[in-house]
C-alpha positions as CSV (number, residue, x, y, z in Angstrom):
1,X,53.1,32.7,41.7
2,X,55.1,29.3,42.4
3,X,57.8,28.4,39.8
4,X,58.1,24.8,37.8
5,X,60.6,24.3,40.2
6,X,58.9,25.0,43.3
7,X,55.3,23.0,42.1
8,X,57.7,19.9,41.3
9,X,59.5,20.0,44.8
10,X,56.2,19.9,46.6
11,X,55.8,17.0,44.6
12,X,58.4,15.2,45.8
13,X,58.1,14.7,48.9
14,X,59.9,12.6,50.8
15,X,58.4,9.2,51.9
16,X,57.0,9.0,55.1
17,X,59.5,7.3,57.8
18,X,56.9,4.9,59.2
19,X,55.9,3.3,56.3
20,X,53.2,3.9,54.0
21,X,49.4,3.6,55.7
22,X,48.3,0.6,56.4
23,X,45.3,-0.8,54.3
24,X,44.4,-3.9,55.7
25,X,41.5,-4.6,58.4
26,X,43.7,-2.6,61.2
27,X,43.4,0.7,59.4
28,X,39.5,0.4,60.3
29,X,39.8,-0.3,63.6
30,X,39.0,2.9,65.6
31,X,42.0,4.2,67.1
32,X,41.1,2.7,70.7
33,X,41.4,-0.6,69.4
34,X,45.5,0.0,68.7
35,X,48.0,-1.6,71.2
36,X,48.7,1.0,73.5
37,X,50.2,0.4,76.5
38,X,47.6,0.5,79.5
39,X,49.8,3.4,81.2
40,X,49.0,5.8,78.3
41,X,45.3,5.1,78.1
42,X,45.1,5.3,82.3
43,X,46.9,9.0,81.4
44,X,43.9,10.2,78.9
45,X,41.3,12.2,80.7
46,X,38.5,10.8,81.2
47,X,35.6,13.0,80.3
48,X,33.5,13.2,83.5
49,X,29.8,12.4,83.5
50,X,27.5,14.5,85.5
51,X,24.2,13.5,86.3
52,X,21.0,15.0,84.6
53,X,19.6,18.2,86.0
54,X,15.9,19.4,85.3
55,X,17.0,21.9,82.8
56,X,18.9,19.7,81.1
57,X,16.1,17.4,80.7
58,X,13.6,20.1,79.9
59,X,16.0,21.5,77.1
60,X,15.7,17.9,75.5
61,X,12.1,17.7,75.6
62,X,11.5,21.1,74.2
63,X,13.9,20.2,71.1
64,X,11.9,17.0,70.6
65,X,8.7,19.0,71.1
66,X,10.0,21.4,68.4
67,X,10.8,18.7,66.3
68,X,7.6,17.0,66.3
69,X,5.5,20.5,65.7
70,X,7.5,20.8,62.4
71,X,6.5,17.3,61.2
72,X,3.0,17.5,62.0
73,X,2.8,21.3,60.6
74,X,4.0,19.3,57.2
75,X,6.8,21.6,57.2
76,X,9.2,18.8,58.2
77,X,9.2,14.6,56.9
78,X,9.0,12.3,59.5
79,X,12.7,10.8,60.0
80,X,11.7,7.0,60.2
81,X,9.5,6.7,57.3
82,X,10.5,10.2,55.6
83,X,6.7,11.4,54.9
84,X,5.7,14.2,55.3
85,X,2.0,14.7,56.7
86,X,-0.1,17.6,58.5
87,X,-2.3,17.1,62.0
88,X,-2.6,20.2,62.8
89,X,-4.5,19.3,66.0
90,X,-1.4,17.8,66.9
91,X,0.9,20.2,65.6
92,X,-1.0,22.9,68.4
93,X,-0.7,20.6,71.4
94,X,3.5,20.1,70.9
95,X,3.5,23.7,70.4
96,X,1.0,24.3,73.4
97,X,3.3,21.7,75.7
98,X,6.6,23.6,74.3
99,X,5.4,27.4,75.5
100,X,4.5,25.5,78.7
101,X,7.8,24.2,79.4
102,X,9.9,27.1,78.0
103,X,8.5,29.2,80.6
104,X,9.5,26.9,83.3
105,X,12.8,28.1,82.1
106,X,12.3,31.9,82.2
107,X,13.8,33.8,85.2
108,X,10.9,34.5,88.0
């Protein structure tokens, strides 16, 4: 268990060399937007972007699939208007295209 003495010298701490943090329009700006020079940002790795492959694609449409049987099971609002209401009719084809696709994925 910490002493008085030890509680007030975390207290105390010493003040922060650079100043305290700024609270003006600059401490929103994301930290992009601060004036680095142009040698450090060509240093950053850039993260590489890699075009689209089938299963990528077919992993998306199977979440959105998924997504959309929950909503029109009732089981899950709508996210735009945040109803929730049952088609069940619909519910069975999203589920029906989602088995479909999912066994494209399987292993042959």
């Amino acid at each position: 268990m910490p002493s008085p003495e030890d509680t007030d010298s975390k207290n105390s701490q010493t003040p922060d060399p650079e100043g305290p943090a700024s609270t003006g329009p600059e401490a929103d700006a994301p930290p992009e937007a601060s004036e680095a020079p142009d040698e450090e940002r060509a240093e950053r790795p850039k993260e590489e972007l890699r075009p689209l492959d089938i299963y990528t694609v077919l992993r998306f449409s199977i979440a959105q699939l998924e997504a959309v049987a929950w909503q029109m099971m009732g089981l899950q609002p709508d996210p735009i208007t945040n109803q929730t209401r049952k088609d069940i009719e619909q519910a069975r084809v999203a589920i029906d295209a989602t088995t479909a696709l999912v066994e494209k994925l399987l292993p042959h």
